[in-house]
ROFI-942191 format. One record per residue (C-alpha): y, z, x. Coordinates in nm, 2 decimals. Last residue first. Layout:
N
@c2 Y c3 Z c1 X
...
***
This chain:
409
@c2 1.86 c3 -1.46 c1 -4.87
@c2 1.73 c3 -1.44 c1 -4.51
@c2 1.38 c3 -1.23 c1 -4.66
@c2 1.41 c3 -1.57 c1 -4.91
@c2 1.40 c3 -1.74 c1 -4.61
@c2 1.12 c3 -1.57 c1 -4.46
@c2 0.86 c3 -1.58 c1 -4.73
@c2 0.90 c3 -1.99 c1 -4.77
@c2 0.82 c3 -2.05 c1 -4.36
@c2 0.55 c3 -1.77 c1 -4.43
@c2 0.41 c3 -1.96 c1 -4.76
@c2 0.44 c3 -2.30 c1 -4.59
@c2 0.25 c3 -2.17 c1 -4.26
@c2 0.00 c3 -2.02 c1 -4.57
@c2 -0.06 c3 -2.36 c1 -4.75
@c2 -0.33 c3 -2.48 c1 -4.61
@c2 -0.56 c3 -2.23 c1 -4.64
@c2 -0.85 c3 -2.13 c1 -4.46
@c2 -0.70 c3 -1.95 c1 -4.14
@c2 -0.51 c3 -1.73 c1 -4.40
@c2 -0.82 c3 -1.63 c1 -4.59
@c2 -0.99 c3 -1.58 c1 -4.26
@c2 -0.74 c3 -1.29 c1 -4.15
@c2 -0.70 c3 -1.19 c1 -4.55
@c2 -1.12 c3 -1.12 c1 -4.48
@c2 -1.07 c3 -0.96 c1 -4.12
@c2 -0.81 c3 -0.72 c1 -4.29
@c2 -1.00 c3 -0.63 c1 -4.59
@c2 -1.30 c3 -0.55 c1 -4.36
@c2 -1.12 c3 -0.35 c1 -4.08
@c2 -0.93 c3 -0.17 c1 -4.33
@c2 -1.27 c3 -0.01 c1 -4.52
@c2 -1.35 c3 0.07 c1 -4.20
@c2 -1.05 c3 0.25 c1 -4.06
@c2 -1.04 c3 0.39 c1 -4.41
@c2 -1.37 c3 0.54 c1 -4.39
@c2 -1.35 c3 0.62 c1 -4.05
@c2 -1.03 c3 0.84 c1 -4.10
@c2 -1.18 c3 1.00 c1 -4.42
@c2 -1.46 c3 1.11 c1 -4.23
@c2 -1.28 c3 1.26 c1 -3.90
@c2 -1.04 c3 1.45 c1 -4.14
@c2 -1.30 c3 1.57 c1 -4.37
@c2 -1.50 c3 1.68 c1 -4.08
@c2 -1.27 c3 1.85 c1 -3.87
@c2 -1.09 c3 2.03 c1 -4.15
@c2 -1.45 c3 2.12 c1 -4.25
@c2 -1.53 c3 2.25 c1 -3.91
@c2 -1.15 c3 2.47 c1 -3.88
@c2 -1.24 c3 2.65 c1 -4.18
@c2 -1.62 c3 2.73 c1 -4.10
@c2 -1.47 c3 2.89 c1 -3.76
@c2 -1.57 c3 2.69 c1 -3.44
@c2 -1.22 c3 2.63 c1 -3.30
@c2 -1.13 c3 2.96 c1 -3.36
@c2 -0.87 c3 3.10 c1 -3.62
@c2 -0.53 c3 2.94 c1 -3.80
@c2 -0.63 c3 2.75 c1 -4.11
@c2 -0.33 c3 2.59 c1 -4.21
@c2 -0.18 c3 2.56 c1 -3.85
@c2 -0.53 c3 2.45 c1 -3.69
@c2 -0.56 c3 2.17 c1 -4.05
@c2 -0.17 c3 2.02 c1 -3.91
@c2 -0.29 c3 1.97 c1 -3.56
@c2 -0.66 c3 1.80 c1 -3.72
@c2 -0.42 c3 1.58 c1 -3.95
@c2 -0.17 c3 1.50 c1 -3.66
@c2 -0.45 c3 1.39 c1 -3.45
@c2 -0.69 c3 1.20 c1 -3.70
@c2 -0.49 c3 1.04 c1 -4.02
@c2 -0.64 c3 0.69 c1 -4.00
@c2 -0.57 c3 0.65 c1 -4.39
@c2 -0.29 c3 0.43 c1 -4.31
@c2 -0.55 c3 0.17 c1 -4.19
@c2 -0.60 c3 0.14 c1 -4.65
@c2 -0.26 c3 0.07 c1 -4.66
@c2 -0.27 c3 -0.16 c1 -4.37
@c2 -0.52 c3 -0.36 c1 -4.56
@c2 -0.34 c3 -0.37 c1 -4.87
@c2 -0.08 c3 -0.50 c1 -4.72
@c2 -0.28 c3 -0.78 c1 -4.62
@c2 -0.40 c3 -0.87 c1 -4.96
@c2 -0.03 c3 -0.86 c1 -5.06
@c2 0.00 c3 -1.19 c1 -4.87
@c2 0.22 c3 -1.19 c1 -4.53
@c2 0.43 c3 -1.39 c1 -4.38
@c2 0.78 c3 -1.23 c1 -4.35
@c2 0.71 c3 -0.85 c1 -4.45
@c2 0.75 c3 -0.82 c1 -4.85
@c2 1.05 c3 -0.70 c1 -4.94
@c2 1.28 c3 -0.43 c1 -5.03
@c2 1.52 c3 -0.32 c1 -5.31
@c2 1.43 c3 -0.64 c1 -5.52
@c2 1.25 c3 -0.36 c1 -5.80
@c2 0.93 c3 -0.55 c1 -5.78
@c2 0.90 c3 -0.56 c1 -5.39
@c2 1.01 c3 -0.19 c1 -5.37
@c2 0.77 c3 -0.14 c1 -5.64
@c2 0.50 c3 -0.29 c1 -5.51
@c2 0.52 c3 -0.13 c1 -5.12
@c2 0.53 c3 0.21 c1 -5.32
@c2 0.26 c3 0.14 c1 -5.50
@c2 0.09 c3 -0.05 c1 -5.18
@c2 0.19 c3 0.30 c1 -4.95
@c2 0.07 c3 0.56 c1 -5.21
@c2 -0.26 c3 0.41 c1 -5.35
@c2 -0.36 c3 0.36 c1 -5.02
@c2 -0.31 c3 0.69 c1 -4.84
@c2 -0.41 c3 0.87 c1 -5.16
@c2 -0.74 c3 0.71 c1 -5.19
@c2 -0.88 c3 0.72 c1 -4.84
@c2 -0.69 c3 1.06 c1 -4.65
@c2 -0.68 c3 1.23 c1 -4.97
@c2 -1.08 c3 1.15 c1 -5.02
@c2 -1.11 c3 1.28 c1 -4.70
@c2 -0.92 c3 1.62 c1 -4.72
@c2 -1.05 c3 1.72 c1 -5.06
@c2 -1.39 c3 1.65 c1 -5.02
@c2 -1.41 c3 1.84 c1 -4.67
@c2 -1.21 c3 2.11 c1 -4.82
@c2 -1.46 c3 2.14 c1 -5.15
@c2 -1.78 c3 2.15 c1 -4.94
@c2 -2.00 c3 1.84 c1 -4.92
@c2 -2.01 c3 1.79 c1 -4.51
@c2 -2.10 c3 2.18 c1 -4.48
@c2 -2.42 c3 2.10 c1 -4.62
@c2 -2.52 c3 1.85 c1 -4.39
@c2 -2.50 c3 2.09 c1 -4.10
@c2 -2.26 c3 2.15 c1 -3.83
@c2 -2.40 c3 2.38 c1 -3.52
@c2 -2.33 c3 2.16 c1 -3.27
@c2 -2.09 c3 1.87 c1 -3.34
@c2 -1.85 c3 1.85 c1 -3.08
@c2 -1.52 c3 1.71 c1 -3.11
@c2 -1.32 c3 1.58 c1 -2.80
@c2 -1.09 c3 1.29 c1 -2.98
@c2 -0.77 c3 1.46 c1 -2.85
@c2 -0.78 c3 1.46 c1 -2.48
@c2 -0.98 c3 1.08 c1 -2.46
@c2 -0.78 c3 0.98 c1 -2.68
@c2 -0.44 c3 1.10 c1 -2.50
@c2 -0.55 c3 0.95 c1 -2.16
@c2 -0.61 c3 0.63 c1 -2.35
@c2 -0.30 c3 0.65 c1 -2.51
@c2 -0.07 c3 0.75 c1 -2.24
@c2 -0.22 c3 0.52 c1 -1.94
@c2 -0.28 c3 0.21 c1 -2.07
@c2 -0.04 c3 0.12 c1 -2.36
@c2 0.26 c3 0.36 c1 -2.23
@c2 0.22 c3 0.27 c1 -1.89
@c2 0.24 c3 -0.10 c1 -2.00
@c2 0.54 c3 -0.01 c1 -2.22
@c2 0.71 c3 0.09 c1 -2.00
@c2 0.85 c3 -0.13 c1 -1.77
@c2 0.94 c3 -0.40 c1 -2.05
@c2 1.03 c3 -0.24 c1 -2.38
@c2 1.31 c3 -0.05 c1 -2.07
@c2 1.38 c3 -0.36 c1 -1.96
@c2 1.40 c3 -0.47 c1 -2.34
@c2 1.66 c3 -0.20 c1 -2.39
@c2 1.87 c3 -0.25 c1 -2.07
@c2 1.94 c3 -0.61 c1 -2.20
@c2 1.97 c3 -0.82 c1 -1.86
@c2 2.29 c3 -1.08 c1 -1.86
@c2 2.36 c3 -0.95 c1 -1.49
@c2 2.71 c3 -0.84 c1 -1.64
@c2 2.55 c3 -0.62 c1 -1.89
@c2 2.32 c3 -0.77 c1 -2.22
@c2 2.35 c3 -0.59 c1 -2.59
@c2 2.04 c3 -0.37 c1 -2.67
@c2 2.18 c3 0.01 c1 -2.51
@c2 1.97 c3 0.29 c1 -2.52
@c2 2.13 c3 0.55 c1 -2.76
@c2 1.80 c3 0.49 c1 -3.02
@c2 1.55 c3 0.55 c1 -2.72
@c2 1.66 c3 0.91 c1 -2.67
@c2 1.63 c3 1.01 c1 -3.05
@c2 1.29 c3 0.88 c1 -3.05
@c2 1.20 c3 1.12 c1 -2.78
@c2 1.38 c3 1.41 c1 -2.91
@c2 1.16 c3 1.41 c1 -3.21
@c2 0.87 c3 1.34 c1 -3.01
@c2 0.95 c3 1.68 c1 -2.78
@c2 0.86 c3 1.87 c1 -3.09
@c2 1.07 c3 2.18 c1 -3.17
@c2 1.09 c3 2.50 c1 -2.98
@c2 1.42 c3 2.48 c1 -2.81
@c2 1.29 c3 2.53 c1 -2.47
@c2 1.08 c3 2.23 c1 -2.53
@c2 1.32 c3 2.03 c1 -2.65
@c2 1.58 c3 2.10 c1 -2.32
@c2 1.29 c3 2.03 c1 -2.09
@c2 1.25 c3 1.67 c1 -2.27
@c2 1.65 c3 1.63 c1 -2.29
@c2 1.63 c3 1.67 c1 -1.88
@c2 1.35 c3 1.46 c1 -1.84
@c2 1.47 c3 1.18 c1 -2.05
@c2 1.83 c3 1.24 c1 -1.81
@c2 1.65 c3 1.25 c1 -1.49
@c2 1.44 c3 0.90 c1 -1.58
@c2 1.74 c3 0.70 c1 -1.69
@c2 1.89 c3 0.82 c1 -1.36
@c2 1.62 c3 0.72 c1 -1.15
@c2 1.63 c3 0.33 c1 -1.35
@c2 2.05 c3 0.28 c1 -1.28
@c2 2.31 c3 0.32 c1 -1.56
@c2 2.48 c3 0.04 c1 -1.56
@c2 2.87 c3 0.09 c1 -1.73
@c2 3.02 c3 0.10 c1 -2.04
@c2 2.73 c3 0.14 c1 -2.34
@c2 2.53 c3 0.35 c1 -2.09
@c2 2.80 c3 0.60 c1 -2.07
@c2 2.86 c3 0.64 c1 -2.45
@c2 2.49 c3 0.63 c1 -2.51
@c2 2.42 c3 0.94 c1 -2.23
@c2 2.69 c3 1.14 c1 -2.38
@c2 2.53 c3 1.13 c1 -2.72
@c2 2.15 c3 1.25 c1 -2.56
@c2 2.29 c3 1.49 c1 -2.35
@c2 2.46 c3 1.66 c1 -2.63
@c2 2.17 c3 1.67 c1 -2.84
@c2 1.96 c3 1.82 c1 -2.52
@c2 2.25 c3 2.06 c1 -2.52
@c2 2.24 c3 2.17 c1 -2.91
@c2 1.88 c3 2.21 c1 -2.88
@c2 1.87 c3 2.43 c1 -2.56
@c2 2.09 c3 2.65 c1 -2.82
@c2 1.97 c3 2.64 c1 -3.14
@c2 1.67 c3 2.80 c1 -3.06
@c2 1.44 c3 2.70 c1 -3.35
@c2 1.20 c3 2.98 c1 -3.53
@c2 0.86 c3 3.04 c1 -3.59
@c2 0.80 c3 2.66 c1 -3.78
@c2 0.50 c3 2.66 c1 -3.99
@c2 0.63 c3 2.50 c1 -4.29
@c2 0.93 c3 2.37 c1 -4.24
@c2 0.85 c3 2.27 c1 -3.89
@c2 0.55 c3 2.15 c1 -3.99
@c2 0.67 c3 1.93 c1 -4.28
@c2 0.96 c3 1.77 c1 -4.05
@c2 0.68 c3 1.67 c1 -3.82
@c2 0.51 c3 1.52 c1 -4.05
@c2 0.80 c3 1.37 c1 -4.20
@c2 0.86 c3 1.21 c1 -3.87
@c2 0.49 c3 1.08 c1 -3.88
@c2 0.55 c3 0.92 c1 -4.19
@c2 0.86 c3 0.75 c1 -4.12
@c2 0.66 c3 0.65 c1 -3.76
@c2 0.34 c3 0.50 c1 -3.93
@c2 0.57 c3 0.33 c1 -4.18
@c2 0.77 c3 0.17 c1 -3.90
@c2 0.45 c3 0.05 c1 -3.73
@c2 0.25 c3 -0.06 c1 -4.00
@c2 0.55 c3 -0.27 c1 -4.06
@c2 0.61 c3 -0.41 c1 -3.75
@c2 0.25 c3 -0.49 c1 -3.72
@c2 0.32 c3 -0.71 c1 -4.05
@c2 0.56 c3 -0.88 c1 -3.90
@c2 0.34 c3 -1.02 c1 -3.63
@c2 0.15 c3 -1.20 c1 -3.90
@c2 -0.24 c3 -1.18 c1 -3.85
@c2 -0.47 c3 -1.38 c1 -3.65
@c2 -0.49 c3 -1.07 c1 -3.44
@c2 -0.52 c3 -0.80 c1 -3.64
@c2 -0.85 c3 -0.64 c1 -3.53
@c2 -0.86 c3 -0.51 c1 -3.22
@c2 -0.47 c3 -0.44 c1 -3.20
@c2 -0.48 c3 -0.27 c1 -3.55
@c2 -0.72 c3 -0.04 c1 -3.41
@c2 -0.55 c3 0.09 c1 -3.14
@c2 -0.18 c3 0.05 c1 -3.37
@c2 -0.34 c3 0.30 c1 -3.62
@c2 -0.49 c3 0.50 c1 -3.37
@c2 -0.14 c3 0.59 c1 -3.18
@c2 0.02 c3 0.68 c1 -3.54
@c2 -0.19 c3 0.86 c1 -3.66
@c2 -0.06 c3 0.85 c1 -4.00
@c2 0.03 c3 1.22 c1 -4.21
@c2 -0.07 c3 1.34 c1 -4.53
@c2 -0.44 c3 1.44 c1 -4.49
@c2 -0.37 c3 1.81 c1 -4.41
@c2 -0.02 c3 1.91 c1 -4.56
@c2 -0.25 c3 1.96 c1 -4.91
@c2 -0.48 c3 2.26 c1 -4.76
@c2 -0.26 c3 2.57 c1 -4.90
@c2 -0.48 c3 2.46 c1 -5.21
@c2 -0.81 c3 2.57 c1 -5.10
@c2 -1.05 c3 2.33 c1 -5.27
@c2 -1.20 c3 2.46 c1 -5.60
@c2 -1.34 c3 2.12 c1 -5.70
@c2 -1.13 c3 2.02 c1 -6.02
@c2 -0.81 c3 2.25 c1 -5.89
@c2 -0.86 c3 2.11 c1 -5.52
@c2 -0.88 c3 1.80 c1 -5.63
@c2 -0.59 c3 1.69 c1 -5.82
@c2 -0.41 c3 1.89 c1 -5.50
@c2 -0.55 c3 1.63 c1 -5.24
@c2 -0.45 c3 1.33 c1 -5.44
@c2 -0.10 c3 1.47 c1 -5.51
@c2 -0.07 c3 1.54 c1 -5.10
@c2 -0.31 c3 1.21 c1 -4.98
@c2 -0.04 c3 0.99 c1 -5.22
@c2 0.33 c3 1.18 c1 -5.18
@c2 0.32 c3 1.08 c1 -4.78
@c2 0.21 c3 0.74 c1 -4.81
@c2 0.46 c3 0.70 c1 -5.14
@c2 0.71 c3 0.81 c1 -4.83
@c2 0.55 c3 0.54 c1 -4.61
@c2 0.61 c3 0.29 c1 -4.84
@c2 0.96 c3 0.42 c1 -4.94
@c2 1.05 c3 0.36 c1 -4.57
@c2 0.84 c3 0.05 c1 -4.47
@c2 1.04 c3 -0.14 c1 -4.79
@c2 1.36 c3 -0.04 c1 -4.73
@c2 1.36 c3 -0.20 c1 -4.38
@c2 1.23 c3 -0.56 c1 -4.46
@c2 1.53 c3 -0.52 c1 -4.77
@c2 1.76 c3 -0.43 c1 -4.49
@c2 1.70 c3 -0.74 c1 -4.33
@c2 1.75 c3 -0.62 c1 -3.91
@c2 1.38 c3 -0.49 c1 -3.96
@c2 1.20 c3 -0.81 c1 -3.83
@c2 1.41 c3 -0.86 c1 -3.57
@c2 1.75 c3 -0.79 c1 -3.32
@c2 1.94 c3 -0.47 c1 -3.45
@c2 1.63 c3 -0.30 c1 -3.61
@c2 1.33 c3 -0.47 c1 -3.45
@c2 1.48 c3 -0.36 c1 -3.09
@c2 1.53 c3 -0.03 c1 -3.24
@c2 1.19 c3 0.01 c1 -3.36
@c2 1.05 c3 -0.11 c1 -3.03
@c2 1.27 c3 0.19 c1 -2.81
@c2 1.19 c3 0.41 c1 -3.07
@c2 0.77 c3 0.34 c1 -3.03
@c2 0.88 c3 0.36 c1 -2.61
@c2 1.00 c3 0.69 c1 -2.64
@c2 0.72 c3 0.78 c1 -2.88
@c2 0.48 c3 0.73 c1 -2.66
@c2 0.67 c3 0.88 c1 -2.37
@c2 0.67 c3 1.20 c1 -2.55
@c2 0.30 c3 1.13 c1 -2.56
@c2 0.29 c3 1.22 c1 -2.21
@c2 0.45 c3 1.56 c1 -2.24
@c2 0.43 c3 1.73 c1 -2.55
@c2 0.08 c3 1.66 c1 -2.64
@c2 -0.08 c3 1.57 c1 -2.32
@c2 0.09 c3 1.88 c1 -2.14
@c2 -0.02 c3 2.10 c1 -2.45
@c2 -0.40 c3 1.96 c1 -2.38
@c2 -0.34 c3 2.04 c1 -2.01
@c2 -0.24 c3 2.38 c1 -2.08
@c2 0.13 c3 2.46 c1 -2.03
@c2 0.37 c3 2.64 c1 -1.76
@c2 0.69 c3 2.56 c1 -1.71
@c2 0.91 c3 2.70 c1 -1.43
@c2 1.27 c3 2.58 c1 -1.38
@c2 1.44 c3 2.72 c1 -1.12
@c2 1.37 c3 2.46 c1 -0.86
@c2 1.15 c3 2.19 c1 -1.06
@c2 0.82 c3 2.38 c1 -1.06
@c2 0.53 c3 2.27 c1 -1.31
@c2 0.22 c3 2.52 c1 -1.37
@c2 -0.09 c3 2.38 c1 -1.51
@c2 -0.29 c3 2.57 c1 -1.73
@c2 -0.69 c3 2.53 c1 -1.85
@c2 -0.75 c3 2.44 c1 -2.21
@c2 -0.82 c3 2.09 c1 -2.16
@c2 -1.03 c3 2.17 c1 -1.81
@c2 -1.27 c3 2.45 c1 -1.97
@c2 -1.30 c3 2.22 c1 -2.32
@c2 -1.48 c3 1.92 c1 -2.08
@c2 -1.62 c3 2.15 c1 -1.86
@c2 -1.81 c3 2.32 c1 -2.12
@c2 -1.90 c3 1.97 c1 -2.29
@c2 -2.05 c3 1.84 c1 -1.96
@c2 -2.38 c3 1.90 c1 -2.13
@c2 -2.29 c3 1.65 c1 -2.36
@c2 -2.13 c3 1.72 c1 -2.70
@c2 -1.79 c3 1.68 c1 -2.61
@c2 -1.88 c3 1.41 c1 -2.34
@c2 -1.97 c3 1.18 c1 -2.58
@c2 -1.67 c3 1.26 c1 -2.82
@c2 -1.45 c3 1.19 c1 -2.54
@c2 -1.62 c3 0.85 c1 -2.43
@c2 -1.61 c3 0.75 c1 -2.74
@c2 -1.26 c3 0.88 c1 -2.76
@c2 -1.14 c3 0.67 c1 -2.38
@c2 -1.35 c3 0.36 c1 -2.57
@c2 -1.12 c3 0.33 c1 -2.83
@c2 -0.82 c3 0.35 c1 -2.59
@c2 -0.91 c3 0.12 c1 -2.36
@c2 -0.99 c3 -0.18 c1 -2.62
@c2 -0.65 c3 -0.04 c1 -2.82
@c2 -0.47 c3 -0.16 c1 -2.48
@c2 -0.61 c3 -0.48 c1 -2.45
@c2 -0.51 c3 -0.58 c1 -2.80
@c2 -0.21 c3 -0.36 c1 -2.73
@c2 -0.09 c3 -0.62 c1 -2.43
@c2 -0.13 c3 -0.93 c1 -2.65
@c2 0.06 c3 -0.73 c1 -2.92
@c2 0.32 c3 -0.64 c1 -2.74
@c2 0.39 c3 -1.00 c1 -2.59
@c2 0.34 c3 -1.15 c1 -2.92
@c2 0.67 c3 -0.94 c1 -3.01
@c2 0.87 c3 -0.97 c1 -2.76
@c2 0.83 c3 -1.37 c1 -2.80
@c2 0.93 c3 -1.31 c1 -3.23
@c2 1.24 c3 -1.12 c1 -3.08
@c2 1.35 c3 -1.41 c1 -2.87
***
């Protein structure tokens, strides 16, 4: 059951990263087209939203950010959980493994980042930059190009992407956090643990299911902290065993939104997100110290931080290798880590506050749209060569077959 839910997601993201990689061509296109004004005019303009009392007003860009892409990560929580209690994740040693990668992803682009700035005089308050995954890019490009490719190993490009996003997130609002309000928060907590008891005991209908996510979504944003956090936290009280009518309410859930999530969300989001124009840039400004810095972070320390710490989980018997796949393709999911892009260009506006054109805010760009195609490249190429590798040899249904009880063990 849980190795059909997974071909179906990635049948529909292979479609889905299609759409979204040509929504952020079409982005950067437009960016530096004459349109560009228009472009920038309509993602900055605001958008009022009245529900009776409550008032919210945002820019379209910030309604993007906090609103769609709360659905995103709804539906990400909703497939981690499902993995969790019903597939590839519910070995703990498949679990462990993900985790500590994705921490060693985290520790990597930071210790990489800060070896450079003291040999090339990058500025050091730089290091949060290249440590997070894009998560929404990863998965685009690992649709186009994974097929072939052991459905576990998604799974764990996915996990990681999301460990590593939350400590992101965490990072920010340690960092750059301007205060939480406790209260809001405490409510759409409270929502969010009443709503699991209920929906473990009786059917909660669709409409309701909708009131209460946007209910803990206004709650989140009052409270000042990101609306994915909340998000996830919704989809882990949604309930996986079967009601009277034998229906999960978690896969129905998988099920009805992930289509909206795969071709509505992410394109929209690309095409909000991957809007850079390059006028005035000059080939100098692509060798400075920050721009070094950030993109070799992104490429080496991204790599060298997920496999070591994928290695030594393997090594030390506290995780595992996911079910199937050669360390060849681990590699090359490593290496798609490196795909750091929105959360990378969010974190490099907090570092470097100032305009969008400032010298500060150009390098971030640059670095951080550099070291993303380099790994997404670099990825594609080691991925498409384990790909044929596997189609080649004869033993690899034996390997995964071999791989999966000793995951069972």
């Amino acid at each position: 059951m849980a190795h059909r839910l997974t071909l179906s997601f990635l049948k529909t993201e292979a479609a889905s990263g299609t759409a979204m990689a040509l929504a952020a061509v079409a982005a950067i296109v437009v960016a530096n087209s004459p349109w560009s004004g228009d472009y920038f005019t309509w993602l900055k303009s605001y958008h009022v939203l009245q529900l009776g009392p409550i008032r919210l007003e945002e820019t379209i860009s910030d309604w993007i950010k906090e609103g769609l892409m709360a659905i995103f990560f709804l539906v990400v929580g909703l497939e981690i959980k499902y993995e969790i209690m019903r597939g590839e994740l519910s070995n703990p040693k498949k679990l462990a493994t993900p985790v500590l990668a994705a921490l060693g992803g985290m520790a990597g682009p930071s210790a990489v980042y800060l070896l450079l700035s003291g040999a090339i005089g990058a500025p050091h308050q730089g290091w949060p930059i290249p440590l997070a995954t894009d998560i929404a890019f990863a998965l685009a490009i690992f649709s186009l190009i994974g097929r072939g490719l052991p459905s576990a190993l998604r799974v764990f490009l996915l996990t990681l992407a999301i460990v590593d996003d939350l400590g992101a997130i965490a990072l920010i609002a340690i960092l750059f956090s301007e205060g939480t309000h406790w209260v809001p928060l405490m409510w759409a907590l409270s929502l969010i643990s009443m709503g699991g008891v209920v929906a473990h005991h009786v059917r909660i209908a669709a409409p309701f299911w909708v009131m209460g996510f946007a209910a803990v979504w206004y709650l989140t944003v009052l409270s000042g902290i990101s609306t994915s956090l909340t998000a996830f936290a919704f989809a882990m009280m949604v309930p996986i065993k079967p009601r009277g009518d034998h229906q999960s309410p978690l896969r129905e859930a998988i099920h009805d939104l992930h289509p909206w999530n795969a071709f509505l969300v992410l394109p929209l989001f690309a095409f909000a997100k991957a809007g850079i124009s390059f006028a005035g840039l000059s080939i100098d400004q692509a060798f400075t110290p920050l721009v070094i810095a950030i993109a070799l972070g992104l490429f080496f320390g991204k790599q060298i931080g997920v496999l070591g710490m994928a290695w030594v989980a393997s090594a030390l018997k506290i995780g595992a290798r996911p079910t199937g796949a050669s360390w060849l393709q681990v590699y090359g999911v490593s290496l798609l880590c490196g795909v750091g892009f929105t959360m990378s260009l969010f974190i490099g506006a907090l570092t470097f506050p100032g305009a969008v054109d400032s010298p500060e805010q150009i390098e971030v760009k640059l670095g951080v749209i550099g070291g993303s195609i380099l790994s997404a490249i670099a990825a594609a190429a080691v991925l498409g060569l384990a790909s044929r590798k596997r189609e080649v040899d004869p033993t690899a249904q034996g390997q995964e077959v071999e791989l999966h009880e000793i995951g069972r063990a």
